[in-house]
Structures are given as C-alpha cells and as structure tokens.
PyMOL CGO cylinders between C-alpha atoms (Angstrom):
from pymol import cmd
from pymol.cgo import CYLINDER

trace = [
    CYLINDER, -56.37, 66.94, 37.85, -58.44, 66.20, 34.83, 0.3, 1, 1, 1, 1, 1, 1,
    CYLINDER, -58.44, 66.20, 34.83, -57.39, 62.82, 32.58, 0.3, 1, 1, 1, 1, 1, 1,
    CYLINDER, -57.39, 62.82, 32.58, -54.21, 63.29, 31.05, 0.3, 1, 1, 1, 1, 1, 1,
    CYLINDER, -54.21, 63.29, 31.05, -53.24, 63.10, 28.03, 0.3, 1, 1, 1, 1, 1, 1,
    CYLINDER, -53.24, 63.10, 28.03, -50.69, 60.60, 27.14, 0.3, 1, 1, 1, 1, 1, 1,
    CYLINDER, -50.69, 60.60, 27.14, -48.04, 60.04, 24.10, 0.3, 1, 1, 1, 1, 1, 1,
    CYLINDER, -48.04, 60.04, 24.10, -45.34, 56.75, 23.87, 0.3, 1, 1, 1, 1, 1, 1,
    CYLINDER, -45.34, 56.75, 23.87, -42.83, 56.49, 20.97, 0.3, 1, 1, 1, 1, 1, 1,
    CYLINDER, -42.83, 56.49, 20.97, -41.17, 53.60, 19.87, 0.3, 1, 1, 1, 1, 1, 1,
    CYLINDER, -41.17, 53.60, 19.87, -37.84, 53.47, 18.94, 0.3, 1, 1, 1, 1, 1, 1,
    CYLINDER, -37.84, 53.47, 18.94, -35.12, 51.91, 16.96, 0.3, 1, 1, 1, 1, 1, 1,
    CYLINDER, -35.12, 51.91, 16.96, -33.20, 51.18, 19.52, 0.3, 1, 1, 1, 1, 1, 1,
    CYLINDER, -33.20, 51.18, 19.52, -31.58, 53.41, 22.70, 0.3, 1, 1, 1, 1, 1, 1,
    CYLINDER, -31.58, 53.41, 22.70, -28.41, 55.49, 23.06, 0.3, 1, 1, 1, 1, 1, 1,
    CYLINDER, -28.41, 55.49, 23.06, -27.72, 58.55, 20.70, 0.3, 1, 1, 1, 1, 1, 1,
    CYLINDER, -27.72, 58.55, 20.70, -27.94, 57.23, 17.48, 0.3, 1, 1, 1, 1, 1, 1,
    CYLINDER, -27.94, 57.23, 17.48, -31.58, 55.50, 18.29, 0.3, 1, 1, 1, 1, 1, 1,
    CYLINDER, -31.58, 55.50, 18.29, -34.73, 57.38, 16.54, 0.3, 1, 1, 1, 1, 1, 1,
    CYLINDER, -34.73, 57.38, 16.54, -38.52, 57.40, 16.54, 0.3, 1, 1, 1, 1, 1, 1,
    CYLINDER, -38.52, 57.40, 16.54, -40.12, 54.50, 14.68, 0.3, 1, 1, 1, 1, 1, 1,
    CYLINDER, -40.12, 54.50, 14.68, -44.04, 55.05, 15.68, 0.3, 1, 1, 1, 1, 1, 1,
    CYLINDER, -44.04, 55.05, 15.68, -45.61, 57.24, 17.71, 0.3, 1, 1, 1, 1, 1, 1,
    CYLINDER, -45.61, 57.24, 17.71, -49.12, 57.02, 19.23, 0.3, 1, 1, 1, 1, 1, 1,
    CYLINDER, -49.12, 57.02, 19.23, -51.36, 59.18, 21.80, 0.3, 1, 1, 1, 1, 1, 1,
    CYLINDER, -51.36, 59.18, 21.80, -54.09, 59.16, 23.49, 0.3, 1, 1, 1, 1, 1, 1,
    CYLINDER, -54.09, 59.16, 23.49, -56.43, 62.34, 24.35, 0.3, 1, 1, 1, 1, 1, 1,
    CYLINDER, -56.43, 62.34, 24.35, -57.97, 63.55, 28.14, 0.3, 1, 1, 1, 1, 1, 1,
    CYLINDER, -57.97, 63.55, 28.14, -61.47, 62.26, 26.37, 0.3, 1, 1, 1, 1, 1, 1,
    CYLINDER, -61.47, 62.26, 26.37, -59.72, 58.47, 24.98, 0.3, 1, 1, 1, 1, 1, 1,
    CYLINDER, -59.72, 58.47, 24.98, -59.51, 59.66, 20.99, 0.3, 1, 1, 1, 1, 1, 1,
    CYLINDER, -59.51, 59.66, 20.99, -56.60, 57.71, 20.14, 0.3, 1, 1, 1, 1, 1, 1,
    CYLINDER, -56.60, 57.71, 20.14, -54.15, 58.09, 17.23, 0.3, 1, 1, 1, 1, 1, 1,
    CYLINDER, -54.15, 58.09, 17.23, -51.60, 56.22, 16.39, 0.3, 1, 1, 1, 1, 1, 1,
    CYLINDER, -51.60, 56.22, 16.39, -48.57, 56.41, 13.14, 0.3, 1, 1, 1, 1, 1, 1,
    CYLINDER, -48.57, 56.41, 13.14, -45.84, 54.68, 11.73, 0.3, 1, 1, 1, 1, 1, 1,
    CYLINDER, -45.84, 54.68, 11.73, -42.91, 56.89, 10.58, 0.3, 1, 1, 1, 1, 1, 1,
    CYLINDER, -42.91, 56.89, 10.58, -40.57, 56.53, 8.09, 0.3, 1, 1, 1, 1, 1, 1,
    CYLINDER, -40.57, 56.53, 8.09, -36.88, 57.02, 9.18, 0.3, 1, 1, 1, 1, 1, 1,
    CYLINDER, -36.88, 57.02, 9.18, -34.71, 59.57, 7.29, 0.3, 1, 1, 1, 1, 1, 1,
    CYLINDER, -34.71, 59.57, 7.29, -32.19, 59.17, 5.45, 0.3, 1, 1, 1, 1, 1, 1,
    CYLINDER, -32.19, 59.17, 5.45, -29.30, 59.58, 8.00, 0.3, 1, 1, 1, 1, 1, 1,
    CYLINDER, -29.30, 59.58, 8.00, -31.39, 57.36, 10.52, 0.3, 1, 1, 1, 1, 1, 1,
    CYLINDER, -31.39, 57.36, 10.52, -29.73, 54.17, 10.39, 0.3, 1, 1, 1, 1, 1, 1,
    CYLINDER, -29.73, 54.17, 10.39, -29.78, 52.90, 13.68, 0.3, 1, 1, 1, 1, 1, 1,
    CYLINDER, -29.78, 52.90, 13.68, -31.40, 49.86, 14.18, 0.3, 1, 1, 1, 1, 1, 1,
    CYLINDER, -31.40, 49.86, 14.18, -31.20, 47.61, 17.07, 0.3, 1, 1, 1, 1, 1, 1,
    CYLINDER, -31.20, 47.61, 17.07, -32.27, 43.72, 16.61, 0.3, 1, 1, 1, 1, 1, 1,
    CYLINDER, -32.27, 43.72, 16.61, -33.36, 43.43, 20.46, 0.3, 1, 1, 1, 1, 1, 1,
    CYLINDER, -33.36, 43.43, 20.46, -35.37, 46.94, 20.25, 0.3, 1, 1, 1, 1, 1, 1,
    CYLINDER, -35.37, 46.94, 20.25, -37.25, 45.28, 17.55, 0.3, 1, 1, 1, 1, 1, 1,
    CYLINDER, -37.25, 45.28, 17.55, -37.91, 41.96, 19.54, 0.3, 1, 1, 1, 1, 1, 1,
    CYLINDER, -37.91, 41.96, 19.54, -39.80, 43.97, 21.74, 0.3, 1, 1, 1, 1, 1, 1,
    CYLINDER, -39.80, 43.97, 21.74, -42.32, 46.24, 19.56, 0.3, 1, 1, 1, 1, 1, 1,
    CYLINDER, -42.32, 46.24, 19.56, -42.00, 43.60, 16.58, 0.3, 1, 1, 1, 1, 1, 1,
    CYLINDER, -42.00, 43.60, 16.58, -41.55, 46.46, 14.30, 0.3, 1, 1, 1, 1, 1, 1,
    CYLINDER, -41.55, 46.46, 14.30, -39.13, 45.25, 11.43, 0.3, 1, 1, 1, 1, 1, 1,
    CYLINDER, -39.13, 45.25, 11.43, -36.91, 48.75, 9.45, 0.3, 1, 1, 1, 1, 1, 1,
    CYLINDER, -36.91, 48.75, 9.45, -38.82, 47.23, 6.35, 0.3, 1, 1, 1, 1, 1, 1,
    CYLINDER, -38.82, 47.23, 6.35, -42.21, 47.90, 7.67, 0.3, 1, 1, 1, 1, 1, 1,
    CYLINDER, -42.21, 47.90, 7.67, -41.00, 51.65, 8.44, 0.3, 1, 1, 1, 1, 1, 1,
    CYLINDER, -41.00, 51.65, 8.44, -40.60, 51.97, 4.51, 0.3, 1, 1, 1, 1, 1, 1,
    CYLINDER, -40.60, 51.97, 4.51, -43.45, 50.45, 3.43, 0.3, 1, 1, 1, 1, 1, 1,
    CYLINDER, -43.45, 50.45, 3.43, -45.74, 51.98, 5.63, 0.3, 1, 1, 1, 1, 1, 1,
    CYLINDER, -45.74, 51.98, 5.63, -44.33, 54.77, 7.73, 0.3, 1, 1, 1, 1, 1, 1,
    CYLINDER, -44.33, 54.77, 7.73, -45.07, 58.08, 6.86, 0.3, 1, 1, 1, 1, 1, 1,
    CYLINDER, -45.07, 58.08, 6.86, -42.41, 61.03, 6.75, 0.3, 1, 1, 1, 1, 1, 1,
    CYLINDER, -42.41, 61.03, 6.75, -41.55, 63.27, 9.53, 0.3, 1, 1, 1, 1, 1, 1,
    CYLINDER, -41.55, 63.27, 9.53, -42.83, 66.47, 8.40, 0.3, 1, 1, 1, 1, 1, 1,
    CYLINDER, -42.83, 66.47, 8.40, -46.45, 64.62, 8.05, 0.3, 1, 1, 1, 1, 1, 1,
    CYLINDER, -46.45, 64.62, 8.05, -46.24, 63.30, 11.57, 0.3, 1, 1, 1, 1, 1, 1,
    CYLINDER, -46.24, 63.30, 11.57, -45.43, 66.17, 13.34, 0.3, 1, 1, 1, 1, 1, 1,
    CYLINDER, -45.43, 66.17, 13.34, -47.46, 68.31, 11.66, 0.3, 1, 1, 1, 1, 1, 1,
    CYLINDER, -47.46, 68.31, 11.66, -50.44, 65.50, 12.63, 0.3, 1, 1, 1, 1, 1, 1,
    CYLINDER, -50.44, 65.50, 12.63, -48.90, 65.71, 16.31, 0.3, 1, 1, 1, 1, 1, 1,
    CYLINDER, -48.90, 65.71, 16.31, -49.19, 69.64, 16.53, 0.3, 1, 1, 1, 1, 1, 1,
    CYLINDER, -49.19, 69.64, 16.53, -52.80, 69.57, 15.06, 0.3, 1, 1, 1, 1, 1, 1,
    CYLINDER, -52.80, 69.57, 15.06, -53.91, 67.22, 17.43, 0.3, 1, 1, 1, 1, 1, 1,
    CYLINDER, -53.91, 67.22, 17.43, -52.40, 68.17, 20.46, 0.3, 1, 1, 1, 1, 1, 1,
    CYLINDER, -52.40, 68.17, 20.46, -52.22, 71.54, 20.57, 0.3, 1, 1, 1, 1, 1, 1,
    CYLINDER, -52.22, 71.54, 20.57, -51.23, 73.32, 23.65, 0.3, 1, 1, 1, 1, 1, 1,
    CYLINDER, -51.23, 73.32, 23.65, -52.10, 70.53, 25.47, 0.3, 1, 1, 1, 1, 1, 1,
    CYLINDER, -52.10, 70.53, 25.47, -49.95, 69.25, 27.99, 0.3, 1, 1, 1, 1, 1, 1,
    CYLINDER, -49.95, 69.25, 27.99, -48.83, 65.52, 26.89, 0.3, 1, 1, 1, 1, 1, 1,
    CYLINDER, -48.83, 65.52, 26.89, -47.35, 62.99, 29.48, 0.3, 1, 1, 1, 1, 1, 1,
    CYLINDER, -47.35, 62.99, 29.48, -44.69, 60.31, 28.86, 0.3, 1, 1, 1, 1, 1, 1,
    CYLINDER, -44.69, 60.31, 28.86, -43.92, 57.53, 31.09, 0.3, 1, 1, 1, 1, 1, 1,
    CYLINDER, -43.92, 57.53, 31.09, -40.34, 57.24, 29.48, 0.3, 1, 1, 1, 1, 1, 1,
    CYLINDER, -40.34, 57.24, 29.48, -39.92, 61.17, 29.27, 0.3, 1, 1, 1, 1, 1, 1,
    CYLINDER, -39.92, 61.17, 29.27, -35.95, 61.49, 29.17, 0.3, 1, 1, 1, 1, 1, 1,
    CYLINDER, -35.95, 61.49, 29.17, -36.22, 58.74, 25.90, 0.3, 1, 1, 1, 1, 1, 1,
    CYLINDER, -36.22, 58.74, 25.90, -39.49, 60.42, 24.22, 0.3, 1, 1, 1, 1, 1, 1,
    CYLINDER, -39.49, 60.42, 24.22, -38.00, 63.96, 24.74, 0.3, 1, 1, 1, 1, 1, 1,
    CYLINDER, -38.00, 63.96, 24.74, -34.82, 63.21, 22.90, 0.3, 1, 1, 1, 1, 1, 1,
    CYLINDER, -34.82, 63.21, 22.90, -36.66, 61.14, 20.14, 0.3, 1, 1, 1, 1, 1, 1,
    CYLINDER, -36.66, 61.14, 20.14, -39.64, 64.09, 19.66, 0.3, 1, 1, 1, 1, 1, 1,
    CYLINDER, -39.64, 64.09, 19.66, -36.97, 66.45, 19.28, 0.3, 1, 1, 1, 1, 1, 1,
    CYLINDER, -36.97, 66.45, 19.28, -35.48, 64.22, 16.60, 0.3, 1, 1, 1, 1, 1, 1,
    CYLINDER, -35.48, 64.22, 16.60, -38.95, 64.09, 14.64, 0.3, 1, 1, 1, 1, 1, 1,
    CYLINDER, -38.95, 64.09, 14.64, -39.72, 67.59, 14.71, 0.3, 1, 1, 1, 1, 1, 1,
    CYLINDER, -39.72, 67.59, 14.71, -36.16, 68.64, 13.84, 0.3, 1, 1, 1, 1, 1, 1,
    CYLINDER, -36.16, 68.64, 13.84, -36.41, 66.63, 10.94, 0.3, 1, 1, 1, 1, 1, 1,
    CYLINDER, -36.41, 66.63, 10.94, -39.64, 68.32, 10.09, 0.3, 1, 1, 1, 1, 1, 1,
    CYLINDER, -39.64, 68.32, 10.09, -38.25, 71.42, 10.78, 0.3, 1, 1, 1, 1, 1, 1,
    CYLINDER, -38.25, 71.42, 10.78, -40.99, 72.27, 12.85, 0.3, 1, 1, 1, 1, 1, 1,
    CYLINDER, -40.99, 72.27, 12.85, -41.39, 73.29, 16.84, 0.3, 1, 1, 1, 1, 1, 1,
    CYLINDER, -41.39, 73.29, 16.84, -44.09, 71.18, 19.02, 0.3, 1, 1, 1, 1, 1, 1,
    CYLINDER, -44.09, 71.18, 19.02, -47.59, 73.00, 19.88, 0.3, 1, 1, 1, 1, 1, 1,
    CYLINDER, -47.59, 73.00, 19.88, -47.72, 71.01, 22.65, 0.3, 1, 1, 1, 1, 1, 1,
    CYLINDER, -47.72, 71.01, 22.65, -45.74, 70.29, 26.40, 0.3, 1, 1, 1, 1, 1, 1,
    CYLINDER, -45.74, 70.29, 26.40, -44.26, 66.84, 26.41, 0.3, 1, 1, 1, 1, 1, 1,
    CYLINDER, -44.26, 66.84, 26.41, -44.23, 66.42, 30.41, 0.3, 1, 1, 1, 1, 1, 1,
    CYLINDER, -44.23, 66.42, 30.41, -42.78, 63.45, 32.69, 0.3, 1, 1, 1, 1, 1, 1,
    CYLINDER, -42.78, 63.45, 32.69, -45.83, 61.12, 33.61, 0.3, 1, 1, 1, 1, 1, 1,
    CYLINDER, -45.83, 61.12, 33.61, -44.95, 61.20, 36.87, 0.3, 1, 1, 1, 1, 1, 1,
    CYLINDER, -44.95, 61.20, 36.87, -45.47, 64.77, 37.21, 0.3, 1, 1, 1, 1, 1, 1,
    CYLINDER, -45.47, 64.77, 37.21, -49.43, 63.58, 36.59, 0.3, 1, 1, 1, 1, 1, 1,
    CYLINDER, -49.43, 63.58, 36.59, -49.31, 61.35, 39.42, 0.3, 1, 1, 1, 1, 1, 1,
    CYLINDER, -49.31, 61.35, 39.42, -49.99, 62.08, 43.05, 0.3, 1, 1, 1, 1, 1, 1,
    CYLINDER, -49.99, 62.08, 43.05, -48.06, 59.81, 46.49, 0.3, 1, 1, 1, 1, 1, 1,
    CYLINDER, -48.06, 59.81, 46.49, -50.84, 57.53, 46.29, 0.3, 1, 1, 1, 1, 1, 1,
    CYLINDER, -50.84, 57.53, 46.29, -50.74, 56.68, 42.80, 0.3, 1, 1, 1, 1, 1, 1,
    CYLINDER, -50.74, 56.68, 42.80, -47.17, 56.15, 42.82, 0.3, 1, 1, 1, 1, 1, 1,
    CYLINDER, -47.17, 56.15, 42.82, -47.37, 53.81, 45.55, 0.3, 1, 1, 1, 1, 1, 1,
    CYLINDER, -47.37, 53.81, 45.55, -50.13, 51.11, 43.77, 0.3, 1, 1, 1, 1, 1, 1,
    CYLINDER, -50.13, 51.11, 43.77, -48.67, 52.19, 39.81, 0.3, 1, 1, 1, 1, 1, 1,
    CYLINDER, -48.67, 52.19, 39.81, -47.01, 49.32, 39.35, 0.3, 1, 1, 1, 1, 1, 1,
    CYLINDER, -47.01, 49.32, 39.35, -49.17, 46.87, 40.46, 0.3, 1, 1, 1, 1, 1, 1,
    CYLINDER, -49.17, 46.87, 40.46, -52.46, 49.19, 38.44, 0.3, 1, 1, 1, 1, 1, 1,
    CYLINDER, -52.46, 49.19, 38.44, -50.66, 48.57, 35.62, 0.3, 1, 1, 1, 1, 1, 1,
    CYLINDER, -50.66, 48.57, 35.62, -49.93, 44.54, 35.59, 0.3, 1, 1, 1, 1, 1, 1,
    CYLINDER, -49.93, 44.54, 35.59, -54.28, 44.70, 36.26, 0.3, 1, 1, 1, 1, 1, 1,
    CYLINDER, -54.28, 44.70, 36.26, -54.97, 46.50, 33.42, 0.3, 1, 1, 1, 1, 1, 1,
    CYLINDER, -54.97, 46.50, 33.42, -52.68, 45.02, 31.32, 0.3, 1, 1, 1, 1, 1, 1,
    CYLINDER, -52.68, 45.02, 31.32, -54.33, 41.41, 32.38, 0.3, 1, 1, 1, 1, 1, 1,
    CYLINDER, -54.33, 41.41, 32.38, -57.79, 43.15, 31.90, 0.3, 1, 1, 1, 1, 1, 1,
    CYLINDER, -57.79, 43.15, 31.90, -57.44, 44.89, 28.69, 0.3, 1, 1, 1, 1, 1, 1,
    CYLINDER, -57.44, 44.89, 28.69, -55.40, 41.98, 27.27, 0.3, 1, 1, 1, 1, 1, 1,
    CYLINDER, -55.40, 41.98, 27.27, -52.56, 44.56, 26.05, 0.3, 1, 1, 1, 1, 1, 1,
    CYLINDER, -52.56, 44.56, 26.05, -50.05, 41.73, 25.04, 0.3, 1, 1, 1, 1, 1, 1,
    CYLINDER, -50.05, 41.73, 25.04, -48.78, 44.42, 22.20, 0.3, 1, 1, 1, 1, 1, 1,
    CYLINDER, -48.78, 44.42, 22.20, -45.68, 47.15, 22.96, 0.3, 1, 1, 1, 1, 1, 1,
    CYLINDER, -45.68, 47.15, 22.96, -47.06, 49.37, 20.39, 0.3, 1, 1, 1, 1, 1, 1,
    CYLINDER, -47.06, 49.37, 20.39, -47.34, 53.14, 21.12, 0.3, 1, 1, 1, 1, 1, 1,
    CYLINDER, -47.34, 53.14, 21.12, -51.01, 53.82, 20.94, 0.3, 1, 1, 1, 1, 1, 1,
    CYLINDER, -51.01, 53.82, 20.94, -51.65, 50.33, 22.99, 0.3, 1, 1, 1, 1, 1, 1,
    CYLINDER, -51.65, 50.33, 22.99, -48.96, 51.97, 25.64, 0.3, 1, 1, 1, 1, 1, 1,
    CYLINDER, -48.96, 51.97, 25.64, -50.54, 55.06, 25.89, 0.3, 1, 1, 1, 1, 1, 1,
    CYLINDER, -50.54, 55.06, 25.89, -54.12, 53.41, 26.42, 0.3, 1, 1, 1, 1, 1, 1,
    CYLINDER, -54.12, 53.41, 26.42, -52.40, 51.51, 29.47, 0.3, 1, 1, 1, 1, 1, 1,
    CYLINDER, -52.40, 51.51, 29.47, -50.81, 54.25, 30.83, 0.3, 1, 1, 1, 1, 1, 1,
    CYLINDER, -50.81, 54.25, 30.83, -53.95, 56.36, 30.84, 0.3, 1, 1, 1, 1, 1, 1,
    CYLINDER, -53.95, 56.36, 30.84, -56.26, 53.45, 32.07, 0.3, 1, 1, 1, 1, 1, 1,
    CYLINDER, -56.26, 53.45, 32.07, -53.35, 52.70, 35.00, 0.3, 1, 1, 1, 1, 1, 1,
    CYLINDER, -53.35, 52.70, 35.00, -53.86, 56.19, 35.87, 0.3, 1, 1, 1, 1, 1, 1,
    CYLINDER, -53.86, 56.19, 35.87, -57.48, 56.62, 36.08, 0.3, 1, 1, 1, 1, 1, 1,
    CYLINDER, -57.48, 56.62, 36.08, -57.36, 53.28, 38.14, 0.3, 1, 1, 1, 1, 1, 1,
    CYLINDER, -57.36, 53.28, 38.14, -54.77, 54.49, 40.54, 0.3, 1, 1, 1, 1, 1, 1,
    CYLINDER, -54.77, 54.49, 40.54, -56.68, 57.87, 40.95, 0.3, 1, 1, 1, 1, 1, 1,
    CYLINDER, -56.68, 57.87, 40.95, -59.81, 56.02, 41.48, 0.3, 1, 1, 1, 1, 1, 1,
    CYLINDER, -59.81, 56.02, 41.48, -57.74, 53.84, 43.91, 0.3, 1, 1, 1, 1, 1, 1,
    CYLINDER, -57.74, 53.84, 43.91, -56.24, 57.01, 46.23, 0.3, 1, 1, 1, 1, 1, 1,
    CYLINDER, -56.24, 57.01, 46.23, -59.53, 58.86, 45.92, 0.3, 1, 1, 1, 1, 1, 1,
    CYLINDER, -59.53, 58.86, 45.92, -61.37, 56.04, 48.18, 0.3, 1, 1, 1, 1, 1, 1,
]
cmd.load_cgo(trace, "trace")
C-alpha cells in the first residue's frame, strides 16, 4: 500500500449536537493543508473540556474560520477521489457530513477508517509508533493538520517496522 492520505477534524465537542471546528489533511506525498471553519448559525454547541484539549476558543472560529461552503469546496479540490483515512472515523464521518451538508455539497473523496490502512503488524507496535513520533517531532499541539502529520509519520514508521 502506497502512503496514505490522512484527514483529522476537530470538534466542538462530542455527541449529536457537536460540529467541525478545523479540519486539516495531509497528502500520500506530505502537502499539508490545514483550515479553521466558521460554525453556522444553528451550530451552537460548544463544549468547555473539548476546547481544553485543541485550545480552540468559539471566538477564534469567528474571527478567523472560514465558511463551510469554502472549506468543502477546498476539501473536494484537494482530495479528489482520493481515498482519505481517519483515525477517529465514526466522529470525522458524522462531522464531514455536517460540513458538506451545510455547503450543500457531496465529498469527491472516500473518508475511510485508518485502520483499514493498517496491516497485523502495524496494529500491534501503533501505539507505541505513535508516543515515538510524537516525542520526535515534538507534536505537543491537538490541532488537525499536526494530527494528521502524526498519524501519517506513525504509519510509515510502523510499516517500516513490520517490513523488517
């Protein structure tokens, strides 16, 4: 399997009424793009101990999040019937679907599980992959483009790893 591509959203907070606050991804050849958005009108939804982990504050959404319909439409140019893995699929499904229903738009792209990407051997050293190149790359943020960056790099270690 070639490098995958990899997408993370953040979120206001979980359950039903939770939305996408910033979504990032990063390509098979490590281009890497990363946006803000700006919640809609009915998305009011915010949960204090969602933000004390990405330290995104509602405010910042406003001030400089753009709208939906620019975001997907940025998603769907870039990715493009790609195939785009999530580590937190059954959250980022629900919370893509949100975003591109409020663009009224449809995705170009697959939004897959991660693990789907990831062969026995991989699973079996992922967890500790990741805490290395967390430590390595110095990823202290829980932003979505520095997710995606781990996830990718954990998986090209862990492929490395079962391929010797």
């Amino acid at each position: 399997m070639k490098t995958p591509a990899i997408i993370d959203i953040e979120a206001s907070g979980f359950g039903k009424y939770g939305y996408p606050i910033e979504v990032g991804f990063i390509t098979e050849n490590a281009n890497t793009w990363c946006s803000l958005i700006q919640p809609a009108d009915d998305w009011q939804y915010w949960d204090m101990s969602a933000e004390n982990v990405h330290h995104i504050s509602r405010e910042s959404l406003f001030r400089h999040g753009k709208k939906a319909a620019f975001i997907a439409t940025q998603l769907n140019e870039h990715l493009k019937d790609m195939v785009v893995y999530s580590d937190g699929w059954a959250h980022d499904y629900v919370w893509m679907h949100k975003l591109f229903e409020e663009a009224n738009l449809s995705p170009t792209f697959k939004l897959e599980d991660l693990r789907y990407a990831l062969n026995t051997e991989q699973e079996k050293c992922w967890h500790t992959a990741k805490a290395q190149v967390i430590q390595e790359t110095n990823a202290t943020r829980h932003r979505a483009s520095t997710d995606a960056q781990v996830l990718q790099l954990t998986w090209l270690k862990t492929r490395a790893a079962s391929s010797s």
